[in-house]
C-alpha positions in Angstrom: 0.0 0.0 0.0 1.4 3.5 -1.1 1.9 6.4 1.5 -1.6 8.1 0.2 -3.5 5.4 0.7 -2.5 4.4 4.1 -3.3 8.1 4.5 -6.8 7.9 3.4 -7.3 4.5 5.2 -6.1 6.1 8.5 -8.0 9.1 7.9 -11.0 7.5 7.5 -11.1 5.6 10.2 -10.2 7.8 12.9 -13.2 10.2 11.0 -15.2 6.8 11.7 -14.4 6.6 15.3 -14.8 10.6 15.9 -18.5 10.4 14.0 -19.3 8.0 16.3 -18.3 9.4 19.1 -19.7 12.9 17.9 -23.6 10.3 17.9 -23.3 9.7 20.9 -22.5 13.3 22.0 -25.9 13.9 20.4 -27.3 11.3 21.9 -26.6 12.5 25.1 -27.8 16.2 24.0 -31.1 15.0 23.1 -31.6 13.2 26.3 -31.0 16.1 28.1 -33.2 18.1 26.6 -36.3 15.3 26.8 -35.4 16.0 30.8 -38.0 18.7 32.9 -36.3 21.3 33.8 -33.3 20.7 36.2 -30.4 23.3 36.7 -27.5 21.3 35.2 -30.0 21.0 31.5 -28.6 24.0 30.0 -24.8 23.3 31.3 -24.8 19.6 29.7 -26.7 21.5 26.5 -23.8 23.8 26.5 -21.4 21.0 27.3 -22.7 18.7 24.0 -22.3 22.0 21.5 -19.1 22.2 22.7 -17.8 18.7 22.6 -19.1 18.6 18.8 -16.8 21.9 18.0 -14.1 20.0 19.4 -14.8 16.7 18.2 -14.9 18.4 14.8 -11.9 20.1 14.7 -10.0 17.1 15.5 -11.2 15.8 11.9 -10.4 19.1 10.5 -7.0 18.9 12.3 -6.9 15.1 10.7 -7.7 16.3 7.2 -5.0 18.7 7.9 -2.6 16.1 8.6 -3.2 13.5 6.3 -4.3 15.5 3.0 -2.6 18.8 3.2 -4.3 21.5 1.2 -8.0 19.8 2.1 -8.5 22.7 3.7 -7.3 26.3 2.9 -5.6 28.3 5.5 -6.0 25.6 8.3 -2.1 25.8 8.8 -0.3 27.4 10.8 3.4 28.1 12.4 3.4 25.8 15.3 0.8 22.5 15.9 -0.7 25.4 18.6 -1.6 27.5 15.8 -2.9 24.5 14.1 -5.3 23.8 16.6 -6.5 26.9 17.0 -7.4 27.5 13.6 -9.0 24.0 13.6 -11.3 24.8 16.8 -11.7 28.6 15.0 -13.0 27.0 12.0 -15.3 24.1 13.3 -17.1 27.1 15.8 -17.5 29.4 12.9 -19.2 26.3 10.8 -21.5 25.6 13.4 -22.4 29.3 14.1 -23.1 29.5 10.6 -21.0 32.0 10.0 -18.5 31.0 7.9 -15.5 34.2 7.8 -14.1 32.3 4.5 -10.3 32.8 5.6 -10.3 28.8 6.2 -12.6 27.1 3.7 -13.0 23.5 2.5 -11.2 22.4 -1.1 -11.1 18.8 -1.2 -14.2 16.9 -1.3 -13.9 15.2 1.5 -13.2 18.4 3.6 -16.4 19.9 2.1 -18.4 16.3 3.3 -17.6 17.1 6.8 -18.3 20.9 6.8 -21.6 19.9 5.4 -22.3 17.1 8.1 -21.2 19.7 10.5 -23.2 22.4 9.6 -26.1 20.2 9.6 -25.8 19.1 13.2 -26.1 22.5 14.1 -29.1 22.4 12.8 -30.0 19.2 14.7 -28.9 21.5 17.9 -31.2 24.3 16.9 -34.5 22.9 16.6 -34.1 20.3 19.0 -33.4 23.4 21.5 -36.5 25.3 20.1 -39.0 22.1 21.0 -37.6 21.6 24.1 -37.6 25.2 25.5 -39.1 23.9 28.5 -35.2 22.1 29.7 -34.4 25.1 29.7 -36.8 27.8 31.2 -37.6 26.8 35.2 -41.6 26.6 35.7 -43.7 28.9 37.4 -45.7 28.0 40.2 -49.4 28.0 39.1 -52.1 29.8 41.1 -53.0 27.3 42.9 -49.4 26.7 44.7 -48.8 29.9 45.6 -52.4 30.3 46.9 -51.9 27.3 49.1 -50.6 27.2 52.7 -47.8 25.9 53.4 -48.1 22.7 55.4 
């Protein structure tokens, strides 16, 4: 096997395992959400938007590594500068904003911004239908006419 196709192979799978692990990030998101209203809902909401930036960037980082020029003006001057610009890119993907100084060329590259973008999407109306996590009840009437016993 040549040098690039090791590279694709190895690529690929580490983008297998991160996927997976990015599923059941989401998985974890949308049980949250399903919850009533506790305190820690909006934390592990925060937590799971997070964790799919990150998980993100360390494909982005991969894609990098194993098929330079994948994506354009990823690279930096130290692996530090690398990783900043990964995690800089994969937070303005899923805030749909999108600066264009580090865009997608391969194919590949532009699968994953794609599959990224639309988990944001997953994020947003998943948030919208369960507003309730989020917002803490108000006591009816009823309870705060009632005497304490």
């Amino acid at each position: 096997m040549n040098d690039v196709t090791a590279n694709v192979v190895a690529l690929l799978l580490d983008c297998v395992i991160i996927l997976f692990a990015i599923s059941l990030n989401f998985r974890r998101f949308i049980d949250t959400v399903r919850k009533p209203y506790q305190r820690g809902n909006i934390h592990a909401a925060l937590g799971s938007v997070f964790a799919t930036v990150t998980m993100f960037a360390a494909i982005y980082s991969m894609l990098s590594l194993y098929m330079p020029g994948s994506i354009a003006g990823i690279s930096g001057g130290s692996p530090l500068d690398e990783c900043v610009n990964a995690v800089y890119f994969s937070a303005t993907i899923i805030a749909t904003v999108g600066f264009g100084d580090i865009h997608a060329v391969s194919s590949l590259a532009k699968v994953f911004v794609t599959v990224e973008m639309m988990s944001f999407f997953v994020f947003f109306v998943v948030i919208l239908g369960s507003s309730q996590s989020f917002i803490k009840p108000q006591p009816s009437r009823e309870q705060q006419e009632a005497p304490a016993s």
